[in-house]
Legacy VTK file of the C-alpha trace (Angstrom):
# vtk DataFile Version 3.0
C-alpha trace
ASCII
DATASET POLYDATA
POINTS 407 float
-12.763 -12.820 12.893
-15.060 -10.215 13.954
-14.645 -9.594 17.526
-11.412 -11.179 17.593
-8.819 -8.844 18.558
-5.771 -10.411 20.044
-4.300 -13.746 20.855
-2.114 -14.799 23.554
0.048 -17.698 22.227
2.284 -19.479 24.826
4.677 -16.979 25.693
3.951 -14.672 22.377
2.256 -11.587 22.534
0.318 -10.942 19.027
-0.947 -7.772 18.450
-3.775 -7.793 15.777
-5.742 -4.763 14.532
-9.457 -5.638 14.153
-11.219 -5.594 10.267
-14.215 -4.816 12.181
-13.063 -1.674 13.522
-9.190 -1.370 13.163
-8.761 -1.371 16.766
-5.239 -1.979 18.230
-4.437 -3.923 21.372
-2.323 -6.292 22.802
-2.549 -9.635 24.668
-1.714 -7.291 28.158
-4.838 -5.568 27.919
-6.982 -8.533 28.268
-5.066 -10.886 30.901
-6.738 -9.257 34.019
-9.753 -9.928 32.274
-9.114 -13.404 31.284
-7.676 -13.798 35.257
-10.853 -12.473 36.660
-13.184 -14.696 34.444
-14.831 -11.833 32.935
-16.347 -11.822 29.497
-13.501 -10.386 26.399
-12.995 -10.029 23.135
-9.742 -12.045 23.739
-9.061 -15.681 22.480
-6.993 -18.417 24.216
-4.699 -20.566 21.762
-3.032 -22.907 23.195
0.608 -24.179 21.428
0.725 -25.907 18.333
3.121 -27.764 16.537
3.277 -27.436 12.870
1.544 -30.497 10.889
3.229 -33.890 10.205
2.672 -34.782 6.496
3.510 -38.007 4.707
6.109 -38.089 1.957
4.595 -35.888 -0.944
2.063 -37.345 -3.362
3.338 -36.139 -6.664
6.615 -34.442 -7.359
7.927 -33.265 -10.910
10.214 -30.829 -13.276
8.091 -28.432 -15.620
9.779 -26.484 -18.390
9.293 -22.758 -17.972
11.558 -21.619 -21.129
14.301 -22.693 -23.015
17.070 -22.387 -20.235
15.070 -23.040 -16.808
13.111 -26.286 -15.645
11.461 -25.864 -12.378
10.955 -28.794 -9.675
7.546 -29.092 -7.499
6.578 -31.100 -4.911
2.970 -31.706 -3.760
1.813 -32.978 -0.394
-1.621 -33.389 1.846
-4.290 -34.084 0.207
-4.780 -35.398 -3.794
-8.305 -33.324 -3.723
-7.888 -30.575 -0.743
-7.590 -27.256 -1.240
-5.229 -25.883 -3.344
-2.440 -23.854 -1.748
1.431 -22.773 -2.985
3.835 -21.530 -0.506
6.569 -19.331 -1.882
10.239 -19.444 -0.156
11.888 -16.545 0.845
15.463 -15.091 -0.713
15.825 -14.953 -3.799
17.158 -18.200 -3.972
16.338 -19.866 -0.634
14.662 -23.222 -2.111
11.930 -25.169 -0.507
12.122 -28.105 1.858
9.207 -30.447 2.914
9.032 -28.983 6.386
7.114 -25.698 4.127
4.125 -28.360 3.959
3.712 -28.213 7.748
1.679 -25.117 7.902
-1.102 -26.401 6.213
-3.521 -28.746 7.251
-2.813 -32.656 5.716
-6.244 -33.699 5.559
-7.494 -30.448 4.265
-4.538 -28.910 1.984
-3.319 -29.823 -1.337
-0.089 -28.045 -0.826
2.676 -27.173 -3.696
5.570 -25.747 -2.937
8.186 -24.767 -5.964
12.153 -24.409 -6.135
11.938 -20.875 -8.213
14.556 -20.271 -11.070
18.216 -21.253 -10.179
18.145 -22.683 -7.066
16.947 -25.988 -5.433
16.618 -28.695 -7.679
15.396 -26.295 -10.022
17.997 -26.000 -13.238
20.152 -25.068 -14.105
21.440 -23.728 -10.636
22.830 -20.014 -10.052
21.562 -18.726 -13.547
20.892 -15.395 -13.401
19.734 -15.185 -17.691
15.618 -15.076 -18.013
15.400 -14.901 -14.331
13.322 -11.729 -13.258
10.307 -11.138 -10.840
8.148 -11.425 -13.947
10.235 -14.786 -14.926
8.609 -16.080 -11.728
5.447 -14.685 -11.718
4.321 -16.374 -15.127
6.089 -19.496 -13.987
3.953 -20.001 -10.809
0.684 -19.414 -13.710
2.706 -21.921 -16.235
2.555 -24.508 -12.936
-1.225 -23.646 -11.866
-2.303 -24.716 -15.056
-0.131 -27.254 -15.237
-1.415 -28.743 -12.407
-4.907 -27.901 -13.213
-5.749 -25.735 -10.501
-8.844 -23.257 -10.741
-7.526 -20.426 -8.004
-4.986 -21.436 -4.602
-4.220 -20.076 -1.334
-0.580 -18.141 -1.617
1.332 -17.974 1.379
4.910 -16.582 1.009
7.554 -15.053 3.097
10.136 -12.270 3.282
10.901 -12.453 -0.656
7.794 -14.261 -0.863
5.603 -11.542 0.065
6.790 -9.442 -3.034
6.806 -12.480 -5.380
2.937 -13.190 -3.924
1.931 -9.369 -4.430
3.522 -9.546 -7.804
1.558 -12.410 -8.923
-1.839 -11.791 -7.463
-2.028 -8.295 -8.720
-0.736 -9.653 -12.627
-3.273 -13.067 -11.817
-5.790 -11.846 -9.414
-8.645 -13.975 -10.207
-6.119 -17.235 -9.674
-5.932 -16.761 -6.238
-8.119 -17.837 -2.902
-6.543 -15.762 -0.276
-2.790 -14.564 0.618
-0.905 -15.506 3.842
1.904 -12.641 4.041
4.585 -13.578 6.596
7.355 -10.699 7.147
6.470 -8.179 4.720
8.885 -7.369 2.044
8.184 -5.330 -1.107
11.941 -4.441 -2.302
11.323 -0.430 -2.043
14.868 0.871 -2.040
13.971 1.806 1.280
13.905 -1.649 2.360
17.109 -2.206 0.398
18.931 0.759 1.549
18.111 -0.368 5.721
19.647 -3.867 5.093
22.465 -3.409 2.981
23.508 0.460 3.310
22.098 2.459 6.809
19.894 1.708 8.853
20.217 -1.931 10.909
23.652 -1.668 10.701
23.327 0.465 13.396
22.141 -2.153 15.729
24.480 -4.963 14.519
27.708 -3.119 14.025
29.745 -6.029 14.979
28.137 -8.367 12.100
27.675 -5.224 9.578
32.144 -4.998 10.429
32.093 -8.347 9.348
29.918 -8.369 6.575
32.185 -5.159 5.589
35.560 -7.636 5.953
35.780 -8.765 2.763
35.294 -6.126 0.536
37.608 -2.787 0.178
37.303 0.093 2.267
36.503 2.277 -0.956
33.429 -0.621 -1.553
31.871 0.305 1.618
29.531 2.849 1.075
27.640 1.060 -1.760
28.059 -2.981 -1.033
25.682 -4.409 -3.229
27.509 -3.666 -6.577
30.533 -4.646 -4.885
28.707 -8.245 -3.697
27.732 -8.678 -6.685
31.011 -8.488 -8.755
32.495 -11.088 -6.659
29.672 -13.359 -6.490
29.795 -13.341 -10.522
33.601 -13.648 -10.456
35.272 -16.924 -12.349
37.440 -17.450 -9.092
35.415 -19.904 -6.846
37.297 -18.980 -3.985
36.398 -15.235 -4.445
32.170 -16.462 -4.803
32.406 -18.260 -1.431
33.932 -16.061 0.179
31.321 -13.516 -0.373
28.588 -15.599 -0.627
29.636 -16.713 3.348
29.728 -13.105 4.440
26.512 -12.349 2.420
24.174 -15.369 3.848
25.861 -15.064 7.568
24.918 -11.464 7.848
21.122 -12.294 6.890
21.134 -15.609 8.824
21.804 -13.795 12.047
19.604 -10.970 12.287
16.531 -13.392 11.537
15.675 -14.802 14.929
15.309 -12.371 18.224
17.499 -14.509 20.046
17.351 -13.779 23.473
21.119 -15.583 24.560
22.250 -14.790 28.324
25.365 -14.123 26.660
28.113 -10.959 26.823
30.172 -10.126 24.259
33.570 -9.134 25.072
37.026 -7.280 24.493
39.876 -9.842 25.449
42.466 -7.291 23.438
42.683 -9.109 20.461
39.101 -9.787 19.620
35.364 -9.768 20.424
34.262 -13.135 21.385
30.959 -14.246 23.237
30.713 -15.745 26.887
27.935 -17.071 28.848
26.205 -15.466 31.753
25.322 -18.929 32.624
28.790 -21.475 32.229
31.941 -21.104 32.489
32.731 -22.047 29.202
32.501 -19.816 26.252
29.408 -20.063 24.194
30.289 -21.422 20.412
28.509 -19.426 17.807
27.663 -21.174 14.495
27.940 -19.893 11.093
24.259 -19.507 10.306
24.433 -21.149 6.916
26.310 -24.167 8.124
29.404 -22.666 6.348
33.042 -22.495 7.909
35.251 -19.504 6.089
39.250 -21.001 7.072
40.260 -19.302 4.067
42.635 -16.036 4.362
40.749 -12.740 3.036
41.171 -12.201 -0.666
41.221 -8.963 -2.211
39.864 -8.849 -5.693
40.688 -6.474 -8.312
36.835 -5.166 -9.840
38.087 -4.011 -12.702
39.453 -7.667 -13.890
36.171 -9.557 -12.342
33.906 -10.799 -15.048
31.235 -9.289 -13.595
28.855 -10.609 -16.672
29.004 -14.076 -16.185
25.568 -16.086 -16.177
26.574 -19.683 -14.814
29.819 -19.994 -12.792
31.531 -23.565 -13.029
31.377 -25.149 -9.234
28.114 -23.416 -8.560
26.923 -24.709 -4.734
23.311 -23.471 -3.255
25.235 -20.835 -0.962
26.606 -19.250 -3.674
23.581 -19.663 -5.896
21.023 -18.137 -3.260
23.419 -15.027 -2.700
23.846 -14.173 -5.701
19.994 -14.722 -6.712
19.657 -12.646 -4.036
21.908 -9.802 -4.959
20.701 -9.777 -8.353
17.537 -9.225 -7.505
18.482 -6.226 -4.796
21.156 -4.414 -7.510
17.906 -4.287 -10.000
15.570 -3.098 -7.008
13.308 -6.387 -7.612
12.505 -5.314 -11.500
10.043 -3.359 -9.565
8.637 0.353 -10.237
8.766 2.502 -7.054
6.287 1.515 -4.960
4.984 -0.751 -7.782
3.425 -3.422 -5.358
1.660 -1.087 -2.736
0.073 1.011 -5.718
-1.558 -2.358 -7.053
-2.899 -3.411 -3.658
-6.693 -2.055 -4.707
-6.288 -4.671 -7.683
-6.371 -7.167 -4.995
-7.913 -5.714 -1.823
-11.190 -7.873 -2.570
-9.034 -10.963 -2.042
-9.148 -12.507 2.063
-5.751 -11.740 3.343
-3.252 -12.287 6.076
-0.863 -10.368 7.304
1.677 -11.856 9.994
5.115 -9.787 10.924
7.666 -9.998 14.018
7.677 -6.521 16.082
11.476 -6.876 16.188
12.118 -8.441 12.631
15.401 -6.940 11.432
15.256 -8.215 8.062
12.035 -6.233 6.924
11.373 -4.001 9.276
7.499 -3.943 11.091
6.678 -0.280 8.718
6.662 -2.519 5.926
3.444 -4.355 7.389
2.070 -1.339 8.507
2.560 0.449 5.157
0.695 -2.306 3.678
-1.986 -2.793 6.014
-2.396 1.265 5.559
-3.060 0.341 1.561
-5.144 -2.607 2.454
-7.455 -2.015 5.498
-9.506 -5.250 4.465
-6.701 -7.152 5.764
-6.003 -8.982 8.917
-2.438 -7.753 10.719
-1.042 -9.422 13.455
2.277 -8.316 14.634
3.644 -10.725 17.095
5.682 -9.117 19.768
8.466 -11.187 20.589
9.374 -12.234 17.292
11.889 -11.306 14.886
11.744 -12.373 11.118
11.844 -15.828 10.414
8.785 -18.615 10.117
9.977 -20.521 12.802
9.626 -18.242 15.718
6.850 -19.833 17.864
4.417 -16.827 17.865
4.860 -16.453 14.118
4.315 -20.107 13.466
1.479 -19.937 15.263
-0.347 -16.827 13.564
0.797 -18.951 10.321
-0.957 -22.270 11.591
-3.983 -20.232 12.607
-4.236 -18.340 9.015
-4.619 -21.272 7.206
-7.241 -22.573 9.596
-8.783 -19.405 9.522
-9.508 -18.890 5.782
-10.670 -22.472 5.305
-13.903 -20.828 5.333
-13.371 -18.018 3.015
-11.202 -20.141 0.232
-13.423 -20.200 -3.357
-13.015 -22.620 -6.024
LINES 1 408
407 0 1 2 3 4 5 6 7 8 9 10 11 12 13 14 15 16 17 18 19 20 21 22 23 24 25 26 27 28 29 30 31 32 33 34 35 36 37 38 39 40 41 42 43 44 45 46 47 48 49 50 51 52 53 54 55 56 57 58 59 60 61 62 63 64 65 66 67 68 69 70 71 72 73 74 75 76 77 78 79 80 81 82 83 84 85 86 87 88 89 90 91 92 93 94 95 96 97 98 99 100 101 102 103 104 105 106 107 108 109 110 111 112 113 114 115 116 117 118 119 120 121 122 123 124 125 126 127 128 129 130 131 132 133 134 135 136 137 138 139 140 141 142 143 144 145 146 147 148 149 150 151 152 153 154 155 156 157 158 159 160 161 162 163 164 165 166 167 168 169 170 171 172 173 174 175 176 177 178 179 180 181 182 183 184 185 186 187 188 189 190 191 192 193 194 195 196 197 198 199 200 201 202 203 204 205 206 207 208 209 210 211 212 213 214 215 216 217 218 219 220 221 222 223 224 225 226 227 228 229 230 231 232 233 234 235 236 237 238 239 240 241 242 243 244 245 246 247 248 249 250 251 252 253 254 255 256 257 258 259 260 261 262 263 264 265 266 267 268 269 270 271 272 273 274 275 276 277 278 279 280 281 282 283 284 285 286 287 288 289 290 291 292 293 294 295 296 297 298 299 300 301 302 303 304 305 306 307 308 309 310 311 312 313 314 315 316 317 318 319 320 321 322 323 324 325 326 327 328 329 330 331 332 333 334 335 336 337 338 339 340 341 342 343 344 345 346 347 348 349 350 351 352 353 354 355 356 357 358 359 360 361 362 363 364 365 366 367 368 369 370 371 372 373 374 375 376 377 378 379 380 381 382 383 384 385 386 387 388 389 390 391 392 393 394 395 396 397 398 399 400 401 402 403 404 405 406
C-alpha cells in the first residue's frame, strides 16, 4: 500500500491516511490530476459487486458450555485461507450474504451465530453470555475447526468482539478487517442512547422516547432493559420495535428527496419528486398496531434469563441492551489500552464519515493508538456494510492482505 493514498470508488469519496507517511487526502485532490493524465499517487477502482458463493461446504452446532450451542457455517474454499467474520449487535446473527466479501476461490470463510441469537441456542439467553463468553467461544471453534491463525473481519459490535479476542488470542490471528469502529466506551454508549445523536434525529429519538415514561427518559437503557426482560410478551415487542427501529434508521446516509411535514396532527414524509406520499418502512420489517402500554418497573421481573415466545427481534435487543447496561464487560478504555498487544498484526480500518451509529472519532481514536494501521474513511457513507463505498473498501481489504495473511 505504500504510495497508495486515496481511492475514488464510483461515486464514493474514501479518504485514507497513508502507513507510509500518515498523510491525509481525499479523492478531490487528485481528480485534476487524473483529468490531465498526469502521474499520482491516486488509484482508480472501478465498482464491484460483492462475491457470489455456492451454498456453504460444511455447517454445524458446537457446544460452548452447558447452556449454549453455537451454529457455524463455512463457505469458499475447503483449503483457502482461513477467515471469520463477526456480526454486528449484540445479537444481529449471520446470514450467507456475510460470505460475499471474501474471495470464493481464495477464502475459507466461517461465519458464527454468537450466544442467543440465530440458530444459535437457546435463543435470547442472557446467563453465561459475556464478551469473554464469546471471545473463548470463537477459540473453542478455531480449534474445533482446526485452524492455525484466520483473518477477523467484524463490524460495529464486531469491532469490539474482534479487539477483544485478538488482544486475549493474538497469535491466532492473520490480520483484522475493522468496519465502523465500536469499542463500547460509555462515551459511545452515552451518544447513542443518552445525548449526543439525538440531537440530529429528534423526531426518531421522540419516538424511541414513546414508549417508556417521561420519568425513564433521562437514563433509557435501564428502562429498555426492564421491559425487554418483562414476562408480558406484548411489553418485549413493544420495546424491542422501538429499540431496533431507532438503530435501523440512523445506519444508512440516505439521501431521500423527501420533506417532512406538519399537517396539524402529525409529521409525515412527502416526496419532492411525486405526488404521492413516500411510505416509510419499519427498518426491522416489524409493524407496532398495538396501543402504547405503560408498564409498572417495580412489578417487571427484570431478572428473567429466557422469556417464553422469544422471536430474533426481541432476542437481538435485548442482547443488545445487556451488553450496553454492563458497558460491554469492558474496563474503561480496556480495548484501546491493549492495541500495542496487537499493533504487529496487518490491519484494516474502514468507517463512514457520516456513520451515526459509531461516530468517525472512534476510528480516529483507534488509528491514533495504532498508527501501523490502514484507515479509510469513506465520505459519503454512513454506518452499515452495505453502503457502496464501504463495501468496496471491505472487498478491497480482503484482496489487499492476501499477501500479508501467515499460516
Amino acid at each position: 500500500m505504500a504510495g497508495a493514498f486515496c481511492y475514488q470508488i464510483s461515486a464514493s469519496t474514501v479518504l485514507i491516511r497513508s502507513r507510509q507517511n500518515g498523510r491525509l487526502c481525499s479523492q478531490s485532490r487528485c481528480m485534476p490530476m487524473m483529468k490531465t493524465g498526469k502521474p499520482c499517487n491516486y488509484e482508480v477502482l472501478s465498482f464491484r459487486k460483492m462475491h457470489e458463493h455456492q451454498p456453504s461446504i460444511d455447517r454445524g452446532y458446537i457446544r460452548v458450555s452447558d447452556i449454549h450451542t453455537l451454529y457455524y457455517e463455512i463457505f469458499g474454499n475447503p483449503v483457502g485461507k482461513p477467515a471469520v467474520f463477526l456480526h454486528g449487535g449484540p445479537g444481529a446473527g449471520c446470514v450467507s450474504r456475510h460470505a460475499g466479501f471474501f474471495d470464493p476461490t481464495y477464502y475459507k470463510v466461517v461465519l458464527l451465530d454468537q450466544r442467543g441469537c440465530g440458530k444459535s441456542t437457546p435463543l435470547g439467553c442472557l446467563e453465561e453470555n459475556t464478551t469473554w463468553d464469546l471471545v473463548d467461544d470463537l477459540e473453542k471453534l478455531r480449534r474445533h475447526l482446526r485452524i492455525n491463525k484466520w483473518l477477523v473481519m467484524g463490524g460495529s459490535w464486531g469491532v469490539t468482539l474482534a479487539l477483544a479476542y485478538g488482544q486475549a488470542y493474538p497469535d491466532a490471528i492473520s490480520g483484522f478487517i475493522l468496519r465502523g469502529v465500536c469499542m463500547l466506551r460509555q462515551e459511545e454508549i452515552d451518544w447513542f442512547y443518552k445525548q449526543g445523536v439525538n440531537s440530529l434525529f429528534p423526531f426518531a429519538w421522540n419516538e424511541l422516547l414513546s414508549v417508556l415514561q417521561p420519568s425513564e427518559h433521562a437514563n433509557i437503557i435501564p428502562a429498555f432493559y426492564t421491559r425487554l426482560t418483562s414476562s408480558d410478551p406484548e411489553c418485549r415487542m413493544q420495546a424491542a420495535r422501538a429499540w431496533l427501529k431507532w438503530e435501523m434508521s440512523l445506519s444508512f446516509l440516505q439521501v431521500s428527496k423527501a420533506v417532512q411535514c406538519w399537517d396539524g396532527k402529525q409529521y409525515s414524509f412527502h416526496s419532492l419528486e411525486e405526488k404521492h406520499d413516500i411510505k416509510i418502512h419499519d427498518a426491522t420489517s416489524m409493524k407496532d398496531n398495538s396501543k402504547q402500554k405503560s408498564l409498572d418497573v417495580k412489578t417487571a421481573k427484570v431478572n428473567e434469563i429466557v422469556a417464553p415466545k422469544m422471536t430474533p427481534q426481541i432476542a437481538q435487543a435485548r442482547l443488545e441492551c445487556h451488553y450496553f447496561l454492563n458497558a460491554g464487560f469492558l474496563k474503561k478504555d480496556q480495548l484501546l489500552k491493549g492495541v500495542p498487544n496487537i499493533r504487529h498484526i496487518p490491519c484494516v480500518i474502514v468507517h463512514g464519515r457520516y456513520d451515526f451509529v459509531c461516530p468517525v472519532k472512534n476510528a480516529f481514536d483507534l488509528h491514533q493508538a495504532w498508527p501501523e494501521a490502514k484507515l479509510s474513511i469513506v465520505m459519503d457513507a454512513g454506518h452499515s456494510m452495505y453502503e457502496k463505498g464501504i463495501t468496496q473498501q471491505l472487498l478491497s481489504a480482503t484482496d489487499q492482505l492476501r499477501s500479508t495473511l501467515t499460516e
